[in-house]
N, C-alpha and C positions, 0 to 999 in steps of 0.2 A: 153212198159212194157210187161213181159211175161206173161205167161198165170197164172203161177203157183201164182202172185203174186197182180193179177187183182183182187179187192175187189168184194165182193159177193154184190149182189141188196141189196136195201135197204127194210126192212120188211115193209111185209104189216100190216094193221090195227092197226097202231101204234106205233110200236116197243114193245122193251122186256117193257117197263111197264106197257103198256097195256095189255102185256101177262101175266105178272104177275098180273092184276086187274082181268086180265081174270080167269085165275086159281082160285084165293082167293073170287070168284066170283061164281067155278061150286061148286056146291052140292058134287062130289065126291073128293073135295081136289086135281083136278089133276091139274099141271101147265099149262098156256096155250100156247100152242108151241112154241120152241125158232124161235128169228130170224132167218129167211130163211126158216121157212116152210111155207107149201100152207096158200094163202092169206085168203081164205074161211072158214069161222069159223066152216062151217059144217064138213072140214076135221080135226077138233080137237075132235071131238068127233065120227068119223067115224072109227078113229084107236086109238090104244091104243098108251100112251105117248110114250112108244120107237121107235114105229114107225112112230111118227111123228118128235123123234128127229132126226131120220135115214134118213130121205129123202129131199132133197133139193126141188127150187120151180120144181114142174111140177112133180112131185115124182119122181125125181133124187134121188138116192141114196147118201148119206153123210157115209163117215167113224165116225165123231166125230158130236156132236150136239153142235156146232158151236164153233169161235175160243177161246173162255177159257176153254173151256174142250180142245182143240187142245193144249193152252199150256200146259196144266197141265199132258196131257201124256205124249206131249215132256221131261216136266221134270222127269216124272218118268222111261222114257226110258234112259231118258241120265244120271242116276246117283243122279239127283236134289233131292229137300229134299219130303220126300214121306209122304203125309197127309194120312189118316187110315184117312175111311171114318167113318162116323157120324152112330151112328142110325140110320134106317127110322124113315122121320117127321123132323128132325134137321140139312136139309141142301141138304142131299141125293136124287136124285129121284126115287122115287118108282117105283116097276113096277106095273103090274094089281095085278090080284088078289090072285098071286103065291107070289108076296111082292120081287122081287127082284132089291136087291138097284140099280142104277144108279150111275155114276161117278158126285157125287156131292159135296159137299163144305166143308166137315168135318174137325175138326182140329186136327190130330196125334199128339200124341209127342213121339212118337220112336225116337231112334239114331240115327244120321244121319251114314252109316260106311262109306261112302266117305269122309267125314271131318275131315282132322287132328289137334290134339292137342298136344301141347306141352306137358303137362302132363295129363297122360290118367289116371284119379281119378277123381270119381269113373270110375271103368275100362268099357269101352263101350265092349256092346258082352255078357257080364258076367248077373248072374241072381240070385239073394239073395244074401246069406253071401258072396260068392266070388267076387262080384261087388265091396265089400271093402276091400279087401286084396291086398295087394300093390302087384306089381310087384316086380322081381328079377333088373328087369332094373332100377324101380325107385329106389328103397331102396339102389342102389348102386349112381346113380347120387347123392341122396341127402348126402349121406357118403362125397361121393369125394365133393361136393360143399361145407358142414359142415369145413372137415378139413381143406380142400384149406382156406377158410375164415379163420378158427384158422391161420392157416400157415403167411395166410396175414396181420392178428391184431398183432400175437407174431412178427413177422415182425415191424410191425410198431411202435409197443412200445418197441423194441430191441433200431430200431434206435433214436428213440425220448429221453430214459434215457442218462443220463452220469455219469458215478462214481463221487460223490460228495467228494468232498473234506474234508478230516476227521477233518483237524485242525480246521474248522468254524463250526461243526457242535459237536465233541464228546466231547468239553468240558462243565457239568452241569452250568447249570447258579444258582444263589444264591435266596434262598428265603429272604424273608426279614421278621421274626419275630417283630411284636409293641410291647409296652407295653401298657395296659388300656389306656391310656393317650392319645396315639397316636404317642407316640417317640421311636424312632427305639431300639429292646433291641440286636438284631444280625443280620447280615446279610449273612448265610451259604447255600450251598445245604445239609444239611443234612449230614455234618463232609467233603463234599467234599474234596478227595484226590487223588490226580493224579499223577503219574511219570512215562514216556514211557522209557523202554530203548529195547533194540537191540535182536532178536532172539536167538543172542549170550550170553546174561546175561540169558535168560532163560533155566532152566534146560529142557536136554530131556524127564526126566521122568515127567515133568509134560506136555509137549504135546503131550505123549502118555496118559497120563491121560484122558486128555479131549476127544483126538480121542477116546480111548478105551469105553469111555462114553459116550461121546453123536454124536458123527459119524465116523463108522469104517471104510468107506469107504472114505473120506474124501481126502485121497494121491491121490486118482483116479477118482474120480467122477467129475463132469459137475459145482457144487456149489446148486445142488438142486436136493432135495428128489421128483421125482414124485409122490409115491404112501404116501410122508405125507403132499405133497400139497393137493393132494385129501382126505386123510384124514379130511386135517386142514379145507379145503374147506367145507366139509360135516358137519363138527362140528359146524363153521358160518350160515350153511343153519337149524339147526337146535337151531340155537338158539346161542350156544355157543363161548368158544373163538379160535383162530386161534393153539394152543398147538399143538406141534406134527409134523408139519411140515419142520421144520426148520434143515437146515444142519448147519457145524462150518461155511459154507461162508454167508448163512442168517443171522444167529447171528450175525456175524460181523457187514453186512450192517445194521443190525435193532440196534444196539447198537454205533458204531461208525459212520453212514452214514444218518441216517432217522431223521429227528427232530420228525416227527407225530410219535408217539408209538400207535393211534388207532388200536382196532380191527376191522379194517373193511377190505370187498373183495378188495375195488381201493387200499387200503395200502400193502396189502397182494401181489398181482398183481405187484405193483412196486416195493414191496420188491423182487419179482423172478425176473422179469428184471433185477433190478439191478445186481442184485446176478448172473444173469449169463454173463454178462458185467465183472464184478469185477472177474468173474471166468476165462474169457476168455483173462483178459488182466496183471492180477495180478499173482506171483508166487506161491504157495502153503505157502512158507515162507514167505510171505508178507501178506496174508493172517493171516495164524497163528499169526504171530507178532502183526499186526492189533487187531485179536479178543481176544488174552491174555491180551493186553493192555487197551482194553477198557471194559472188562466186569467188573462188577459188582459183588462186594466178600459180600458184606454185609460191617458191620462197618463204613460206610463211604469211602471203599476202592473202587475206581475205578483203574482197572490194576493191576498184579500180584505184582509188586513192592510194592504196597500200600500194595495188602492184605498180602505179607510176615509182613511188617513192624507193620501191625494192630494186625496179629494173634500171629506172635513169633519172632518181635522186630528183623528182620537179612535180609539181600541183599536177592531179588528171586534167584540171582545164589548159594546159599548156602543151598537153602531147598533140604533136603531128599526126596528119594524115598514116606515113608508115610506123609510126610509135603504135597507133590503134589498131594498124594489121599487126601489128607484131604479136603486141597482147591478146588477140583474141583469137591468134593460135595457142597462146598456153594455156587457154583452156580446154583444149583436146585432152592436158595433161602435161602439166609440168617436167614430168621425171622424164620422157621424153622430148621435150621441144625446150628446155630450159637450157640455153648455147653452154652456160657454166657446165652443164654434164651431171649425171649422178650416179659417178660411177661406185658409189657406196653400194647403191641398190644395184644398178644393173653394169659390172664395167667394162662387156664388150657394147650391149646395145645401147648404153646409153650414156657413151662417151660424148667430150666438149663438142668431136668433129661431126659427128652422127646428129647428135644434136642438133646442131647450124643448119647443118644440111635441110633437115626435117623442120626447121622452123623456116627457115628464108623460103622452102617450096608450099609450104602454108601461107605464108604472109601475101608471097607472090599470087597464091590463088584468091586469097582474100578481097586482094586489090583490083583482082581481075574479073572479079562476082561483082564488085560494088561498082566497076564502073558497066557491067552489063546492064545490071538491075539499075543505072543510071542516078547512082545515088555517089557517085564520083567523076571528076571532070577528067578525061583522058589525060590529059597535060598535065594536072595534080599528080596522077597517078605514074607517070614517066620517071619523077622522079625518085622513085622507091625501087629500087632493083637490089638493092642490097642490105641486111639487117642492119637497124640501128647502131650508134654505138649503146653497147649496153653496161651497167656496174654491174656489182654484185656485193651489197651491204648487205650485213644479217639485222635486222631489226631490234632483236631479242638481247640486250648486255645481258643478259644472265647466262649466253652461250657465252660468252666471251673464254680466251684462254682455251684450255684442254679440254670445256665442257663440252662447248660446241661440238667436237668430235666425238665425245663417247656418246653425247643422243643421236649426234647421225649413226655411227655404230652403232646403237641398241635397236635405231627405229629399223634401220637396212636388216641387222639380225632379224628381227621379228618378220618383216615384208617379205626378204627371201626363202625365209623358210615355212610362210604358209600360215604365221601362228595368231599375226596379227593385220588384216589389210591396211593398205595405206590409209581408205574413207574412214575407218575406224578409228584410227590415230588420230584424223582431222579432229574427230570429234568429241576427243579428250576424254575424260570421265576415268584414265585408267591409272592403279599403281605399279609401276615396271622398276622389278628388282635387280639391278645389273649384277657384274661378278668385278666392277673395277673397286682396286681399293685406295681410297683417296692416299694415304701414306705415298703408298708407292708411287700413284701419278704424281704428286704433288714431290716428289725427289729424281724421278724422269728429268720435270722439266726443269728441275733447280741442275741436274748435272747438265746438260744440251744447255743452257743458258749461260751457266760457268765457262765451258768449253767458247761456246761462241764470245761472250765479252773479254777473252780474255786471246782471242787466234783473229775474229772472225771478222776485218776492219774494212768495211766496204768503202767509206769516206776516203781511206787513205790508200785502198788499195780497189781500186772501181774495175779496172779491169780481170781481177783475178776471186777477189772477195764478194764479189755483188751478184746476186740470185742465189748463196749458197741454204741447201735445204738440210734440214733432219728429222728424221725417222724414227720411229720404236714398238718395240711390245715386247712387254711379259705373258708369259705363259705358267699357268700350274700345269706340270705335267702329270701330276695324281688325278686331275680331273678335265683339264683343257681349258679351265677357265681363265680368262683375257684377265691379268690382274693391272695392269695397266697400258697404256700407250702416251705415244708421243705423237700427234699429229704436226706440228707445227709451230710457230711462234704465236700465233691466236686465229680462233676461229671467225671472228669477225674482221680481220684480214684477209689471212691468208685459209682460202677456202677449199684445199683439196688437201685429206689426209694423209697425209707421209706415212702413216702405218697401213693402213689401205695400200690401194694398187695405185702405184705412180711412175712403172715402166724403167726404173731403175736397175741394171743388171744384176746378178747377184756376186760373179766371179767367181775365185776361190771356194766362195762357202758351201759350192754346189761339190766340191770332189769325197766331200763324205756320203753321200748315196752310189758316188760311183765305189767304194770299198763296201760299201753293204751290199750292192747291187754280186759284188765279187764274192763275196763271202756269203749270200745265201744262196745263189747260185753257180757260181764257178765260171771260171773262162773255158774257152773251147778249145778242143783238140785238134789240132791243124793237120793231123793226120789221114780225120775223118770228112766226110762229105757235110756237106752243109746239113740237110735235114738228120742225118747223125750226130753230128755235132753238137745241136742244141739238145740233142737228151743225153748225151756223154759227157759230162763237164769234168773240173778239176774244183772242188772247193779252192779256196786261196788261203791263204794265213798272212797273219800281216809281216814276218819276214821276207816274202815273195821280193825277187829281183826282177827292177824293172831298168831302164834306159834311164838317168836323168842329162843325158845330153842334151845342147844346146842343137836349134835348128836339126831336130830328130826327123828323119824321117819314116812317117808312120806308116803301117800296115795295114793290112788288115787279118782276121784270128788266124787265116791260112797261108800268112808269112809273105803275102800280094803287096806289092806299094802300091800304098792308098792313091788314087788320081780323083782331082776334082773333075767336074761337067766338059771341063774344057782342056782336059787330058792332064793338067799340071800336078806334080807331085807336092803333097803336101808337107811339106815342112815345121814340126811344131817349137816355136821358139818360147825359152823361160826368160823370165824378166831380168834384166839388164845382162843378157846376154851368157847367162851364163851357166856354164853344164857342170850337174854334182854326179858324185860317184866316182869307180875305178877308170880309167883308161883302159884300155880301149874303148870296153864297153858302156863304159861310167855306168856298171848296175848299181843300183840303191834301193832300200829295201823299202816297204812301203810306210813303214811307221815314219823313217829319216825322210821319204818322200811327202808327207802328210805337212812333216814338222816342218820343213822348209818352201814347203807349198810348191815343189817340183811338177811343173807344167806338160813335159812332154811324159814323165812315166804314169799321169792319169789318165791321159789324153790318149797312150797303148792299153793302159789294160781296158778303161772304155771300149774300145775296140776289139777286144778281147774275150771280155764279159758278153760284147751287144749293146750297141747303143736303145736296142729296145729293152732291153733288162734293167739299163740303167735308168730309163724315163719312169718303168714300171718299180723301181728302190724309190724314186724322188716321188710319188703319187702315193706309194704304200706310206708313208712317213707323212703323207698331211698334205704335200703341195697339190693346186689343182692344174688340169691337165692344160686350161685356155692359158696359163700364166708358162707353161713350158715352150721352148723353141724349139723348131722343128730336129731331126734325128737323122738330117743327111750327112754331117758336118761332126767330124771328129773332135771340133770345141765345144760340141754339146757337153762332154761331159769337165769344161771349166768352168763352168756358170753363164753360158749366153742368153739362159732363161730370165724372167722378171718376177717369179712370187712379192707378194707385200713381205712386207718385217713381219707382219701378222702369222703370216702362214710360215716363215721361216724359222720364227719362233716357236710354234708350235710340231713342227717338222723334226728340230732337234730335241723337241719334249720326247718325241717319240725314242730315242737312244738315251734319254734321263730316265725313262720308266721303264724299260730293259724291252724293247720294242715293241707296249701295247701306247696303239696310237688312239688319240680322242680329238673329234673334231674340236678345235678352239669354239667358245660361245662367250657372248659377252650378257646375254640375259639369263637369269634363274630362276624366275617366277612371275608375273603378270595376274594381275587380279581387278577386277572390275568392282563395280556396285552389288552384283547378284554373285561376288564369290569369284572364287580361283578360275582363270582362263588358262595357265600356261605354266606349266613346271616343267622344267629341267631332268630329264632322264640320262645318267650318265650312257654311253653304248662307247662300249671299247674293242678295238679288233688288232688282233695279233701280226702287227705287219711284219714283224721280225721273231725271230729265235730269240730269247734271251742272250745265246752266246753271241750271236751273230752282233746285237744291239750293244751287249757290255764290250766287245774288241772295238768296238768302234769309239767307245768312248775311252775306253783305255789307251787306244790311238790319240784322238785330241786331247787329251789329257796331256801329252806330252808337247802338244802346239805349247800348250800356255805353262809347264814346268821347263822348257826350255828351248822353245822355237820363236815363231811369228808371234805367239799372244802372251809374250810374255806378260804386257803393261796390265793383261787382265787378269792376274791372281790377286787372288784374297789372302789379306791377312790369316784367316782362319778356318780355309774349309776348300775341301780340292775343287777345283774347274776345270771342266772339259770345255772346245772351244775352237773355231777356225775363224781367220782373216779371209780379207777377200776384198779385190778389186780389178776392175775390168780394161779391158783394154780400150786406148786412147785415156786413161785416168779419170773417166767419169762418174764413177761412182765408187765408195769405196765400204765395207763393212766389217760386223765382228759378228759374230755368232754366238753363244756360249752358254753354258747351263752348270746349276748344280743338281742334287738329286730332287732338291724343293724349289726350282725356278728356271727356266729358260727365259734368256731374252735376245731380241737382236737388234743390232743399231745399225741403222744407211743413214749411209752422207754423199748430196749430190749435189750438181750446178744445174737449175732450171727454172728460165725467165718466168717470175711470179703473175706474171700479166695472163690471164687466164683466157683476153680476149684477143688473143693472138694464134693466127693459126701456125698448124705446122710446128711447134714450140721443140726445141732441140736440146737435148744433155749437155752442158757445155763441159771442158777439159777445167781438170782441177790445175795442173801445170802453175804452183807458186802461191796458190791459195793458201792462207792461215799465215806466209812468210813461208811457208815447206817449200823444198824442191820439186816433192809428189804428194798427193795425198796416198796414204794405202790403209788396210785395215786393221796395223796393227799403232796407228796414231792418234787420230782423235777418235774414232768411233771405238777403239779399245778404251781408251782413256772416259770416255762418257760411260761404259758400260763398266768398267770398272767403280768409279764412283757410286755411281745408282746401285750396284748391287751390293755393295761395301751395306751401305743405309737401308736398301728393302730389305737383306736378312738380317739386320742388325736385329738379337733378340732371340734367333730362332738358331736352336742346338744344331750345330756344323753335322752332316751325314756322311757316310764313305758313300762310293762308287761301287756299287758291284765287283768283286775281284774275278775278272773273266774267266771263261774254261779256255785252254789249248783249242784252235778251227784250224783246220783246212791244212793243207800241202804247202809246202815253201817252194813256189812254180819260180823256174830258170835259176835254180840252184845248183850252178857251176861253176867252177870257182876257174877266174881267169888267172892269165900270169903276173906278175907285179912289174910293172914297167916303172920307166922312171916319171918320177910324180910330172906334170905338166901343168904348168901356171893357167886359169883360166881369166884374160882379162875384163873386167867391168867399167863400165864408167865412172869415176868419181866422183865423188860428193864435193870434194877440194882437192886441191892440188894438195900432192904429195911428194914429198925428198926424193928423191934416185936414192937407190941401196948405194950402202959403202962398196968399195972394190972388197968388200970380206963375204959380202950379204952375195946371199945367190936367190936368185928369183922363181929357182926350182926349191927350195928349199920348203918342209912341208910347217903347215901351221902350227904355233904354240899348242902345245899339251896341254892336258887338265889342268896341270898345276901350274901353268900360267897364269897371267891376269887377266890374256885376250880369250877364253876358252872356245866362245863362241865368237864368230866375226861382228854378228851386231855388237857388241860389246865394247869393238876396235874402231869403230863409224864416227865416236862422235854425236850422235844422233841426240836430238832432244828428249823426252819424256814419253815424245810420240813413239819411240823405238823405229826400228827398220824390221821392213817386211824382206827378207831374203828369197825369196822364190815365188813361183809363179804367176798370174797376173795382180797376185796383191803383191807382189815382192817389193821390197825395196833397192836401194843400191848401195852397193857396198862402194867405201872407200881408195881399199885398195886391191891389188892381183890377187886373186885367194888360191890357196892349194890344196889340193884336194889327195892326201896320201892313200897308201893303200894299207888296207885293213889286213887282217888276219884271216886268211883263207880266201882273201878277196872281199870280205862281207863290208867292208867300207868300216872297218874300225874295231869294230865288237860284233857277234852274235847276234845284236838287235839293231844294227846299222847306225852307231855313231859316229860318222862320220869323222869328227874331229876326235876319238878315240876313248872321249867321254860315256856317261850312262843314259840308254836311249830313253831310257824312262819304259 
């Protein structure tokens, strides 16, 4: 062996742990000398520790104090990883008394700079903030490995898609409407209509339309917008939908090619794959043809062919220049740009006039793109300033009749309330359970049909008979469900729902919120200050004495006469002129006021109550707030509002179910391929007291045992119930409910030409043969019928028999004067009294034949409305005697001395 490599003796006195016992041993902390030094412990303490690590045996000099301090230089000579010595005391060897460390045991952790790393982060070398700052080298590797990677996923999802084949995929599949029952009533997508034909049948000017619209670069481009993918991407990241991204070759594939219409990133994703697939291997013309054919016009129209044929009845090779702009604004979307309106789904935003508006400022840009991009002659284009004439045919005969209406109703139910989108509906596939029940519809329209063939003669009577509409809905009031409606004489005519919102006033039928409005909150104390006032009330009771004078002049609750904007006093007149109750005061009580539809005493307590109390009765009971008129105007509280029959209907359900109200719904279940999407949750809310809701019907109850509704009692089972008609005679209605049914009937004049602007209520004045129309004539007599036959079968219910409410307010009893004739206008001519007859004289008693004055009229079937804007006209001078204590007859205000019910 060599020398260099011959191990050194072995230590004396034990080795190194001895030496170490020995150290931890001296009084001065010092180590006791490493292996290899002198055997004799006197030489540890003879020299100081360096020199005893220095010296081999026999005091040899040593370079290193012994071989792990040799390794450990080795490695710091040669590169190795370099330990930073310790403090003295932690490893280190001391020296004497100068303290200087020794190559001892400490543990560094510096950098190592001989060791290389893949990626140098934090950067070795570097010292505070620039330790983190990336390198030029790195921030380009990770670029290039970033993109490479995109490079190789859009790679891999290029090859993975395939252009799907359009015929298995772009035609809508059929929803299937039920009826309550559970028997199929159609099965449509939504008027679905399809016809493909040839690049050739379509005109040029409308595929410069769409390019001029919605991608100008489209002759040229790849099949995808990068910077509206990134858009559309950014808009998904924050929340929202994919909008904006899409060229004419996305649309294509997202409307002919995609079954998922999801907004999601993997659909969106595949949508561009595809899209550049279909770009790469498709013509430009194949393309186009593709996405003219499959898009979506509105109407039920899928493909230009359809929407020529939906909007103006002619082959797509024959539409004009502004036919093509027309149409290729309703592809932004129908439900807005569609001039007919849909106001099923939206009926402020997306009425006939909003509409127009938004389509003719589309079409206009349209025209004004395409002759930019020069793909229109200025002069061509001149002549388009104004929309087309447009129709409006339903495609679909299986809408025809009543059906047509309830799928617009079920599909608006589902779109408005979030449960079902409209893209989704396009694309069929679903079964939608409604809540109508064919019986009852299918006896709706038999009564409204009877009534009209047999009143309603437009041929002979053109001026008075011609545009007359009708209205309906049923309501269950144990649940809210729409059991049937009337829209119209047919849906592929006549295309705007009568039970929907159609602007029709309501009248009359509106003064039963203003007695609920009184009787859960009370009128106010004219005593007190305004901000007192409103917490100080009076309950009311339906005996309360009010004014039924003629041209009353009204107050306000602090006994102020009311003045309009322009100082005038208001004056509230009842229909033909005529004031009920005592003289002087003519008080009437509120049930006699109810029954006779007395104009000016709802019109005070309105005012009394709070025209805001009484908006906030008409909204707790079902109506919505956009369908109410404004709250400046003390005929707010006669009906100047418009609710549909829908929501009227459902409003008096709320006083059928003792005042828990439930939103009306015309769907009950939805279910798809993959299972149930959509069930019906009853939610009921208590807008009224039960007392407050049974006096209220105990109220109308006596409309219709012997006031204004009479013509609507049933043979077998009590009715509550108000008339109602507006002023200038343009509308007129019935309200009415039993415990298992509300329904309501409007009857109006309004020109059926839907492509007319500005369209106006016209005056009933003679229509049917009547003098007036009002609401206890034909819309009594339709609701009569229809409910005679919907409860036929079903066990007659009572009414709630109501508790005693509230205060008998202005219960003063006047003097009795001498009774005073109140004149009206006549129906006919009538005799002059004998010289025996006096004209003061007061009207036939109960046991008369005339008890009530409609009775004495003459009047057809239709009956006479006697009071307020439904009222009719009486005959002849009525008398109004005076009651017992002043109360107008009896205790409960029969006026004519009868029982008030």
């Amino acid at each position: 062996m060599s020398e260099h490599r011959r191990k050194p003796p072995p230590p004396q006195g034990g080795g190194r742990a001895a030496a170490r016992r020995g150290q931890s041993g001296s009084s001065t902390g010092r180590r006791a000398a490493p292996r290899g030094a002198t055997g004799s412990p006197s030489d540890s303490y003879g020299a100081s520790s360096h020199e005893s690590d220095s010296y081999g045996p026999g005091g040899e000099e040593r370079p290193y104090g012994g071989r792990a301090e040799a390794r450990r230089s080795s490695q710091r000579s040669s590169g190795g990883r370099r330990r930073a010595a310790e403090p003295a005391g932690r490893g280190g060897r001391r020296g004497g008394p100068g303290g200087a460390a020794g190559p001892g045991r400490g543990r560094g952790r510096g950098a190592d700079p001989g060791r290389k790393r893949i990626i140098d982060y934090p950067r070795a070398g570097k010292y505070g903030v620039a330790r983190w700052v990336p390198s030029w080298k790195l921030v380009t590797g990770l670029f290039i490995s970033f993109f490479g990677g995109m490079v190789a996923v859009a790679g891999v999802g290029y090859a993975l898609v395939s252009v799907p084949n359009v015929d298995e995929t772009a035609n809508a599949q059929n929803n299937v409407y039920y009826w309550a029952n559970g028997s199929e009533m159609v099965a449509t997508g939504g008027e679905t209509n399809r016809q493909n034909i040839n690049l050739t049948q379509i005109p040029k000017a409308m595929q410069y339309a769409v390019i001029s619209q919605e991608n100008k670069t489209f002759e040229t481009d790849s099949g995808i917008d990068p910077k509206g993918i990134a858009r559309a991407v950014f808009n998904m990241a924050r929340g929202g939908e994919t909008q904006g991204g899409s060229t004419i070759t996305q649309q294509y594939v997202k409307n002919a090619m995609l079954n998922d219409q999801s907004q999601t990133v993997s659909r969106k994703f595949k949508e561009i794959f595809v899209s550049v697939k279909v770009g790469a291997k498709l013509s430009k013309d194949d393309i186009m043809e593709g996405y003219l054919n499959s898009a979506y016009y509105g109407r039920g129209a899928y493909g230009i062919q359809a929407a020529a044929r939906a909007y103006f009845d002619k082959e797509a090779v024959d539409l004009n220049e502004g036919q093509c702009a027309f149409l290729a604004a309703m592809l932004k979307g129908a439900t807005y740009y569609d001039p007919a309106g849909s106001t099923s789904i939206d009926p402020s935003g997306a009425s006939p006039e909003a509409n127009s508006k938004r389509a003719l400022r589309q079409m206009q840009d349209t025209l004004d793109k395409m002759v930019e991009y020069k793909h229109l002659d200025p002069a061509v284009r001149a002549k388009y300033t104004k929309l087309p004439d447009w129709k409006n045919p339903r495609s679909n005969n299986q809408l025809s009749g009543q059906v047509g209406y309830l799928v617009d109703l079920a599909k608006a139910y589902l779109i408005n309330n979030d449960i079902v989108s409209a893209d989704r509906l396009q694309q069929g596939g679903l079964s939608i359970y409604t809540t109508f029940d064919k019986k009852k519809v299918d006896e709706l329209e038999k009564s409204v049909q009877k009534v009209r063939k047999a009143n309603i003669k437009p041929k002979e009577r053109p001026k008075t008979d011609k545009y007359v509409q009708f209205g309906g809905a049923s309501v269950d009031p144990a649940t809210g469900a729409i059991k049937a409606i009337y829209g119209g004489e047919d849906a592929t005519k006549h295309f705007t729902n009568n039970a929907d919102a159609t602007g029709a006033q309501v009248g009359s039928t509106f003064k039963p919120f203003v007695l609920a409005a009184a009787m859960k909150w009370g009128v106010r104390d004219p005593d007190l200050g305004e901000s007192q006032a409103q917490d100080e009330r009076t309950v009311v009771s339906p005996k309360s004495l009010f004014s039924g004078e003629n041209d009353l002049k009204i107050k306000t609750y602090d006994g102020a006469i009311w003045k309009n904007e322009e100082g005038k006093e208001w004056l509230q007149e009842n229909d033909g002129q005529q004031s009920y109750g005592t003289p002087p005061k003519y008080n009437i009580d509120l049930r006699e006021a109810m029954r006779e539809s007395v104009n000016s005493a709802f019109v005070q307590l309105g005012m009394d109550v709070g025209l805001d109390k009484v908006k906030e009765a008409a909204m707790d009971a079902g109506l919505k707030e956009n369908s109410l008129a404004g709250t400046s105007f003390p005929s707010f509280s006669i009906g100047i509002s418009d609710p549909s029959a829908i929501r009227m209907a459902g409003a008096y359900a709320t006083f059928a179910a003792s005042g828990e109200q439930r939103e009306p719904f015309s769907v009950a279940k939805v279910t798809g391929k993959d299972g149930p999407i959509y069930t019906h949750k009853d939610k009921t809310t208590q807008a009224f007291d039960a007392k407050v809701a049974d006096n209220v019907t105990d109220v109308l109850k006596t409309v219709v045992e012997k006031g204004t509704g009479t013509n609507a009692q049933l043979s077998d089972r009590e009715v509550a119930g108000k008339t109602g008609t507006t002023d200038g005679n343009k509308s007129a209605w019935f309200v009415g409910y039993t415990p298992q049914l509300s329904t309501s009937i409007a009857m109006f004049r309004l020109d059926d030409d839907e492509t007319k602007k500005n369209r106006e209520f016209l005056e009933m004045f003679g229509t049917g043969g009547q003098e007036k129309i009002h609401g206890a004539s034909f819309p009594s007599e339709i609701w009569h019928d229809y409910m005679e036959q919907a409860l036929k079968g079903t066990k007659p219910e009572p009414f709630p028999t109501p508790e005693p409410i509230g205060e008998i307010v202005n219960d003063v009893p006047t003097p009795t004067p001498t009774p005073t004739p109140t004149e009206t206008a006549s129906a006919s001519p009538t005799p002059s009294p004998s010289p025996s007859e006096s004209q003061t004289s007061p009207s036939p008693t109960p046991t008369e034949s005339c008890q009530f004055d409609w009775q004495c009229t003459g009047a057809d079937d239709g009956g006479t409305d006697n009071g307020g804007t439904d009222g009719g006209v009486t005959s002849t001078p009525t008398v109004t005697p005076t009651g017992e204590n002043g109360n107008n007859g009896n205790n409960n205000g029969g006026i004519f001395g009868g029982p008030a019910g």
